[in-house]
Wavefront OBJ file of the C-alpha trace (Angstrom):
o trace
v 0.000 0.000 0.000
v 1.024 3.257 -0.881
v 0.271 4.960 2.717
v 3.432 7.728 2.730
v 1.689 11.203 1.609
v 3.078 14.414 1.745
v 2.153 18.111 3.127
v 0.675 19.290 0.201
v -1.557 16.242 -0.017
v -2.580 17.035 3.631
v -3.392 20.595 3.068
v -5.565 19.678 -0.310
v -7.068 16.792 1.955
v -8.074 19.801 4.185
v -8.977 22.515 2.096
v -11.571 19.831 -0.157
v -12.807 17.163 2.849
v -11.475 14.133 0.034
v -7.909 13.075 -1.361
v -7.718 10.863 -4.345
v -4.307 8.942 -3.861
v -3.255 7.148 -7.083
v -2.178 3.741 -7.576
v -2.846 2.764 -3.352
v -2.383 -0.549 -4.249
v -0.174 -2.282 -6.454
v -1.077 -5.476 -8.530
v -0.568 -7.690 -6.502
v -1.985 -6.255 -3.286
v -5.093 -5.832 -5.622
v -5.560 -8.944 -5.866
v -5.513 -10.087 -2.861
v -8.223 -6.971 -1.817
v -10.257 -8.569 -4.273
v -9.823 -11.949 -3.415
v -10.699 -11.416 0.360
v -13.383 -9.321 -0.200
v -15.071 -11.815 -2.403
v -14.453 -14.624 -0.037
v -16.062 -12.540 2.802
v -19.164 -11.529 0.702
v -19.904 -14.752 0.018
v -19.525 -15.674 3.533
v -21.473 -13.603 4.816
v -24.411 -14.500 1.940
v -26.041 -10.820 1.294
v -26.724 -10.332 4.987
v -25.798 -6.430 5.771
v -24.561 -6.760 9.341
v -22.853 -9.736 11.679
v -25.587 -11.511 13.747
v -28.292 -9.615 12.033
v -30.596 -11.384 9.538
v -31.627 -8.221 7.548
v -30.075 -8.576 3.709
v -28.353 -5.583 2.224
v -31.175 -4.104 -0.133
v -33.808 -4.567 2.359
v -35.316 -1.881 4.677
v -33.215 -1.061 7.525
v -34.138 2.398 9.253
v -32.444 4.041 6.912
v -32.692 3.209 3.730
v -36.484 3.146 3.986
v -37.430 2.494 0.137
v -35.679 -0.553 -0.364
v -37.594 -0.803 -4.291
v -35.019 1.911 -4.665
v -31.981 1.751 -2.538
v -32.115 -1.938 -3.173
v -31.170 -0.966 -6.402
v -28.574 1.731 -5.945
v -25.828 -0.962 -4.556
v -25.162 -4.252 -2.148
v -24.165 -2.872 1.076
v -22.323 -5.223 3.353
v -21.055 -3.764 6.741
v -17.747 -5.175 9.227
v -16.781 -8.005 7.067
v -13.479 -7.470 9.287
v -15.473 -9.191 12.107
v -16.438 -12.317 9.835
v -13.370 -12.645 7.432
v -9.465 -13.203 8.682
v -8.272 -11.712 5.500
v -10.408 -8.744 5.263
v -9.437 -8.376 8.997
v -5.508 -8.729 7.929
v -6.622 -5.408 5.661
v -8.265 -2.971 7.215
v -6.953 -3.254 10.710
v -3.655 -1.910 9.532
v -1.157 0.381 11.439
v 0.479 2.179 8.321
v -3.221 2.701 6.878
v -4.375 4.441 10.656
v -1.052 6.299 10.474
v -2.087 8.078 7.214
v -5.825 8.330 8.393
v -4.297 10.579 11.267
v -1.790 12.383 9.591
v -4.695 13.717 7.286
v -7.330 13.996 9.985
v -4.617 15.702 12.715
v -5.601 13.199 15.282
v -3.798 11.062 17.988
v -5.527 7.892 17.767
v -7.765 5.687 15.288
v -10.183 3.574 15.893
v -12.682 1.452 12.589
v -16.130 2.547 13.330
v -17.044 0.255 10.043
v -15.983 -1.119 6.860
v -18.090 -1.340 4.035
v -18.374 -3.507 0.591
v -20.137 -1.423 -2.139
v -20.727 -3.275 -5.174
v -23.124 -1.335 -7.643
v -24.680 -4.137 -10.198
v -24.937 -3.475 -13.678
v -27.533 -0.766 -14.187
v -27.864 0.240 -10.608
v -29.248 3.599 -9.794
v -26.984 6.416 -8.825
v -26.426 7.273 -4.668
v -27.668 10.652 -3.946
v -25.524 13.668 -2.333
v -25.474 12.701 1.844
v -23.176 13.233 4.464
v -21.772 10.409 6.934
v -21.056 11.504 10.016
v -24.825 12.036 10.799
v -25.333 8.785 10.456
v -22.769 7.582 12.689
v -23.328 6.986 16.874
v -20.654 9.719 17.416
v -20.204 13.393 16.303
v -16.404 14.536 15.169
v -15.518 16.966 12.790
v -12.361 14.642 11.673
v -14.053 11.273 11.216
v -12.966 10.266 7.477
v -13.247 7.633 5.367
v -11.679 5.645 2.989
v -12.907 4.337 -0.702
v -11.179 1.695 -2.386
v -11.762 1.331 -6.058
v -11.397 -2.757 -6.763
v -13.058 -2.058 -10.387
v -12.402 1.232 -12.612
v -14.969 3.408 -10.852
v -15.674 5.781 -14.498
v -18.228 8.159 -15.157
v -20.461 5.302 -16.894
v -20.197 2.904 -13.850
v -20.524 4.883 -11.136
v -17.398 6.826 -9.589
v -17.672 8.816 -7.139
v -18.502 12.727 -7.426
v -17.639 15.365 -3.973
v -18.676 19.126 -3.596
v -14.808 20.463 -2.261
v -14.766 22.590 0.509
v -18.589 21.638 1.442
v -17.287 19.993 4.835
v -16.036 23.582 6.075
v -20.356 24.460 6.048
v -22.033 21.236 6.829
v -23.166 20.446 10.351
v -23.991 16.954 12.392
v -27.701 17.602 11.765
v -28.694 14.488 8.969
v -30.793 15.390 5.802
v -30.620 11.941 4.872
v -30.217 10.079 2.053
v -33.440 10.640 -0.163
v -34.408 9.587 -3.903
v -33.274 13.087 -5.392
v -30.023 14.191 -5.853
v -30.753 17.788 -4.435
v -32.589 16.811 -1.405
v -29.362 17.895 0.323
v -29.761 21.382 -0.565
v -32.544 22.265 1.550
v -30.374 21.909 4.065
v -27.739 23.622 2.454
v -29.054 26.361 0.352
v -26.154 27.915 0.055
v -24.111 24.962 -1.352
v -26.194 24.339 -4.421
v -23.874 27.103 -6.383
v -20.906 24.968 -5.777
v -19.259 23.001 -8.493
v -19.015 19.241 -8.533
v -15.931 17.250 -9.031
v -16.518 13.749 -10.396
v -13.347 11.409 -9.321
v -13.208 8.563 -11.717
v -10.297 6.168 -10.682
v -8.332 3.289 -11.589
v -8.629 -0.143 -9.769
v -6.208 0.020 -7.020
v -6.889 3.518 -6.765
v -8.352 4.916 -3.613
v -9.496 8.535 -1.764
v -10.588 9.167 1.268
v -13.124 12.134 2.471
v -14.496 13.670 5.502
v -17.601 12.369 7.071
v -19.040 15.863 6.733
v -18.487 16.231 3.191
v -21.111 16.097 0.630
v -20.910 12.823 -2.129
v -22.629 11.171 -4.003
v -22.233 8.348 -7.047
v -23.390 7.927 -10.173
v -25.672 5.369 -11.935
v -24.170 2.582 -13.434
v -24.547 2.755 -16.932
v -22.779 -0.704 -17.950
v -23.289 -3.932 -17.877
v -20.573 -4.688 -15.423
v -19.911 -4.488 -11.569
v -18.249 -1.277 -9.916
v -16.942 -2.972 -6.490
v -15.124 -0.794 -3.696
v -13.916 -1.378 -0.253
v -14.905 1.112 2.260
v -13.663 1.357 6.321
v -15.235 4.601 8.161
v -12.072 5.785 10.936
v -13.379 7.223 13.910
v -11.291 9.449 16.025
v -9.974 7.683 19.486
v -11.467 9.617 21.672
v -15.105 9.749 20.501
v -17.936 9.437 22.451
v -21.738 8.233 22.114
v -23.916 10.422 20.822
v -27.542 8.657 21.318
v -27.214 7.091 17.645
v -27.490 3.364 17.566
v -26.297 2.753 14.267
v -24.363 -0.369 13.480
v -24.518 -1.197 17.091
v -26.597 -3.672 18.615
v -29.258 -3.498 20.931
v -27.033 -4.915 23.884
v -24.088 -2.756 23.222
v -26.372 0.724 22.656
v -28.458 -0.653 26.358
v -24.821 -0.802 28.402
v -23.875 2.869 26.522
v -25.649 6.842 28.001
v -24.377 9.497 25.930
v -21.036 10.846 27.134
v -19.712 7.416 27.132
v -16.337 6.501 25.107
v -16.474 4.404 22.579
v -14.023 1.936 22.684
v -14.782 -1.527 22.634
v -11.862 -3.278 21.038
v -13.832 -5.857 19.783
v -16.643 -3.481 17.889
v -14.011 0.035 17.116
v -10.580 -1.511 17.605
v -7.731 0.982 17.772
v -5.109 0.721 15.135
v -3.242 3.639 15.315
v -1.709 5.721 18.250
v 0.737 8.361 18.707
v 2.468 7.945 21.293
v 1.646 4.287 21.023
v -1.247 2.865 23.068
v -1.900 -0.565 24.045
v -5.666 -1.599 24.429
v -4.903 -3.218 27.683
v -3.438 -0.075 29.280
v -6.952 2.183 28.963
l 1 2 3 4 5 6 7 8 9 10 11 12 13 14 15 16 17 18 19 20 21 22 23 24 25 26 27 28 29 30 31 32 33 34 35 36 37 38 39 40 41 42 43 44 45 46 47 48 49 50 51 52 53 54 55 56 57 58 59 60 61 62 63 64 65 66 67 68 69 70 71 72 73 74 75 76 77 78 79 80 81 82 83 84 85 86 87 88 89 90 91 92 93 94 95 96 97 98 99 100 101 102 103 104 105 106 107 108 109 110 111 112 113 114 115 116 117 118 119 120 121 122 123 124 125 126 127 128 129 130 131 132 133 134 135 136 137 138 139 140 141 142 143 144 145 146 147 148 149 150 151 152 153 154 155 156 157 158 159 160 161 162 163 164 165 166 167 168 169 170 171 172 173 174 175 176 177 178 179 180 181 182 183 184 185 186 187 188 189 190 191 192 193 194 195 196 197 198 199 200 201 202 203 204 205 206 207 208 209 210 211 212 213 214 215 216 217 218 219 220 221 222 223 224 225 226 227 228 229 230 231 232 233 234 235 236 237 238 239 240 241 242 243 244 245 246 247 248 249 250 251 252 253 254 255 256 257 258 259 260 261 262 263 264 265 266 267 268 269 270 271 272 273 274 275 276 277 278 279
């Protein structure tokens, strides 16, 4: 993996809320990201979450018109906890280094990863935030998108309004049907230009949790497949939103509490280094 950047990649990271970072992987290492992530999607047979038996297109609280959504891509969440290899990937020092030397934090903890495999002629994903989704509220929460297909402008790459995560706030405008539901939120945003980010396989960017992005529709009849994993500052705290957590964890949290359950947000990068154990 490709996880050195530089200042100047930090400061764009900043000024836009997303980084495209060429060529993250290398052939090989592609392979083997695609090979895992296959082996875990079959494994876990279309269900969206670990222990849960509800199937990514169908509704779950939030994606509440699953005629639609079940048609804008398969969403499978935490295949870390249910896959070694997939495990092997995302909980990776060098990758939480760079997630904190772009976010300026101390610590990084997975909130979740995420498969995203639009199918041939799947509709596009509106403009929505993440962080307002998510059972904790930090300005610096980022994510990271890798591309495992060409992501193009016919199959569905991925398309960011820069700068918009300097304006947007925790409040959630969800994620509706049409692409400019978000702007009666954000008025004031609609006059910004759009940057689409087509990228190679092996390719990858990351972007805030606060900035606004959407994809397109696939317009082919192939797959677009990428790898996700939301980072979650260490330090974070619960903010009332349940989320991807279960019913027993969110009935032992109150808001206030930390958030750090190695076995649900384990941390993978410190600085000064921080052993689980010592907390």
């Amino acid at each position: 993996m490709k996880t050195q950047i530089t200042q100047q990649q930090i400061e764009d990271y900043r000024k836009n809320g997303f980084l495209l970072i060429e060529d993250f992987l290398d052939k090989d290492e592609l392979e083997i990201w695609r090979e895992a992530v296959t082996e875990a999607l079959v494994q876990r047979d279309g269900r969206k979450l670990p222990g849960k038996d509800t199937k990514t297109g169908e509704e779950d609280g939030i994606n509440k018109n699953a005629d639609y959504f079940g048609k804008v891509f398969d969403q499978m969440l935490n295949l870390w906890q249910t896959n070694e290899k997939v495990k092997q990937l995302i909980l990776n020092e060098n990758l939480g280094k760079m997630v904190a030397d772009l976010s300026g934090c101390d610590g990084i903890r997975i909130w979740h990863d995420q498969a995203l495999v639009k199918r041939p002629w799947a509709n596009p994903t509106s403009w929505h935030l993440d962080t307002p989704f998510w059972s904790f509220s930090d300005r610096r929460a980022l994510s990271i998108w890798v591309a495992l297909d060409d992501a193009t402008l016919e199959n569905g790459c991925l398309y960011f309004l820069p700068g918009s995560y300097h304006t947007t706030s925790f409040e959630n405008p969800g994620i509706g049907k049409n692409m400019d539901e978000v702007f009666k939120f954000y008025p004031q945003l609609s006059s910004y230009d759009s940057k689409a980010v087509p990228m190679k396989a092996g390719s990858c960017s990351f972007h805030n949790g606060l900035t606004i992005h959407g994809a397109g529709a696939n317009m082919t009849k192939g797959f677009r497949r990428a790898m996700t994993c939301a980072f979650m500052p260490d330090g974070a705290v619960f903010n009332g939103i349940q989320n991807i957590l279960s019913d027993e964890q969110v009935a032992k949290l109150k808001v206030g509490d930390l958030l750090k359950d190695e076995e649900q947000n384990p941390l993978i990068y410190s600085n000064p280094p921080t052993f689980p154990s010592q907390k």
